[in-house]
C-alpha positions in Angstrom: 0.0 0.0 0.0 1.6 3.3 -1.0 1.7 6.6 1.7 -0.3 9.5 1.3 2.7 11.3 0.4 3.4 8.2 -2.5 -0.4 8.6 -3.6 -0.1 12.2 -3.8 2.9 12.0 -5.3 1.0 9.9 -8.5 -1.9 11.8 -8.4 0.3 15.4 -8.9 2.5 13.6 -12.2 -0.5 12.6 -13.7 -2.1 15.9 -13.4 1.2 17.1 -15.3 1.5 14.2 -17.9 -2.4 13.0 -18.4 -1.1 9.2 -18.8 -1.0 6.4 -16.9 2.5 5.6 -18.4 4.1 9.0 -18.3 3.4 9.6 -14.5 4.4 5.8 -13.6 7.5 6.5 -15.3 8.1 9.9 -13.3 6.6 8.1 -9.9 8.8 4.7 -10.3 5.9 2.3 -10.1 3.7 0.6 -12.5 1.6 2.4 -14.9 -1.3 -0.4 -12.8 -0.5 1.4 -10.1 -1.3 4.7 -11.3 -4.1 3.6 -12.7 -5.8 2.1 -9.4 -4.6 5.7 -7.3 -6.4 8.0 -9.8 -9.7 5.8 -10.6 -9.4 5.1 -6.6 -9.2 9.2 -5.9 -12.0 10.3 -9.0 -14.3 7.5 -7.5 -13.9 8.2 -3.8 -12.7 11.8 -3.4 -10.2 12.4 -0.6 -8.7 9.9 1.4 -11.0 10.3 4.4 -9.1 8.4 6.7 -6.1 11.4 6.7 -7.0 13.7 9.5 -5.4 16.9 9.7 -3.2 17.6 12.9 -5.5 20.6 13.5 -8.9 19.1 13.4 -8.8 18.8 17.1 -8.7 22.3 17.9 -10.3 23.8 15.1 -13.7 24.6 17.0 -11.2 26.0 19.7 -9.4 28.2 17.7 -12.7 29.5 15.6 -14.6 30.7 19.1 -11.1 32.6 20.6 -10.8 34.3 16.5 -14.8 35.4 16.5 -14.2 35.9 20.6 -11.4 38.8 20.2 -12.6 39.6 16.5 -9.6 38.5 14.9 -6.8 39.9 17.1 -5.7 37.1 18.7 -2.0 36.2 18.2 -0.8 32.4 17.5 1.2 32.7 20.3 -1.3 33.0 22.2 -3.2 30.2 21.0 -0.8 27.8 21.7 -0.9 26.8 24.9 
Protein backbone atom coordinates (compact mmCIF):
# COMPACT_ATOMS: atom_id res chain seq x y z
CA UNK A 1 0.00 0.00 0.00
CA UNK A 2 1.63 3.32 -0.99
CA UNK A 3 1.71 6.58 1.74
CA UNK A 4 -0.31 9.51 1.31
CA UNK A 5 2.66 11.27 0.42
CA UNK A 6 3.37 8.20 -2.53
CA UNK A 7 -0.43 8.64 -3.61
CA UNK A 8 -0.11 12.18 -3.83
CA UNK A 9 2.91 11.97 -5.33
CA UNK A 10 1.04 9.90 -8.46
CA UNK A 11 -1.94 11.85 -8.38
CA UNK A 12 0.28 15.39 -8.90
CA UNK A 13 2.47 13.59 -12.20
CA UNK A 14 -0.54 12.61 -13.74
CA UNK A 15 -2.09 15.87 -13.40
CA UNK A 16 1.22 17.10 -15.26
CA UNK A 17 1.50 14.19 -17.90
CA UNK A 18 -2.38 13.04 -18.43
CA UNK A 19 -1.08 9.23 -18.81
CA UNK A 20 -0.98 6.38 -16.85
CA UNK A 21 2.54 5.63 -18.37
CA UNK A 22 4.10 8.98 -18.33
CA UNK A 23 3.36 9.60 -14.46
CA UNK A 24 4.36 5.75 -13.64
CA UNK A 25 7.50 6.45 -15.28
CA UNK A 26 8.09 9.88 -13.33
CA UNK A 27 6.56 8.08 -9.85
CA UNK A 28 8.75 4.73 -10.33
CA UNK A 29 5.91 2.31 -10.11
CA UNK A 30 3.68 0.61 -12.50
CA UNK A 31 1.55 2.45 -14.88
CA UNK A 32 -1.29 -0.39 -12.80
CA UNK A 33 -0.52 1.41 -10.06
CA UNK A 34 -1.34 4.74 -11.27
CA UNK A 35 -4.11 3.59 -12.73
CA UNK A 36 -5.76 2.05 -9.43
CA UNK A 37 -4.64 5.68 -7.29
CA UNK A 38 -6.35 7.97 -9.83
CA UNK A 39 -9.67 5.79 -10.57
CA UNK A 40 -9.40 5.07 -6.64
CA UNK A 41 -9.18 9.21 -5.92
CA UNK A 42 -12.02 10.26 -9.04
CA UNK A 43 -14.33 7.53 -7.50
CA UNK A 44 -13.88 8.16 -3.76
CA UNK A 45 -12.71 11.84 -3.44
CA UNK A 46 -10.23 12.36 -0.63
CA UNK A 47 -8.69 9.89 1.42
CA UNK A 48 -10.96 10.30 4.42
CA UNK A 49 -9.14 8.38 6.71
CA UNK A 50 -6.05 11.36 6.68
CA UNK A 51 -6.97 13.73 9.50
CA UNK A 52 -5.40 16.93 9.67
CA UNK A 53 -3.16 17.62 12.93
CA UNK A 54 -5.47 20.61 13.52
CA UNK A 55 -8.95 19.12 13.45
CA UNK A 56 -8.83 18.82 17.15
CA UNK A 57 -8.66 22.29 17.88
CA UNK A 58 -10.29 23.78 15.09
CA UNK A 59 -13.70 24.60 16.95
CA UNK A 60 -11.20 25.99 19.74
CA UNK A 61 -9.36 28.21 17.72
CA UNK A 62 -12.66 29.47 15.58
CA UNK A 63 -14.65 30.66 19.07
CA UNK A 64 -11.15 32.59 20.58
CA UNK A 65 -10.76 34.28 16.54
CA UNK A 66 -14.80 35.35 16.52
CA UNK A 67 -14.21 35.93 20.55
CA UNK A 68 -11.40 38.78 20.16
CA UNK A 69 -12.56 39.62 16.49
CA UNK A 70 -9.56 38.49 14.86
CA UNK A 71 -6.75 39.92 17.06
CA UNK A 72 -5.67 37.10 18.74
CA UNK A 73 -2.01 36.18 18.16
CA UNK A 74 -0.84 32.44 17.49
CA UNK A 75 1.25 32.68 20.32
CA UNK A 76 -1.29 33.04 22.24
CA UNK A 77 -3.22 30.16 21.02
CA UNK A 78 -0.77 27.82 21.73
CA UNK A 79 -0.91 26.81 24.95
Amino acid sequence: MKSVRERMDIQSAYREVGTYRGAAEICGVTHKTVKRVVETMLNNGPDPAVAHNYDTVADLVAERVERTKGRISAKRLLP
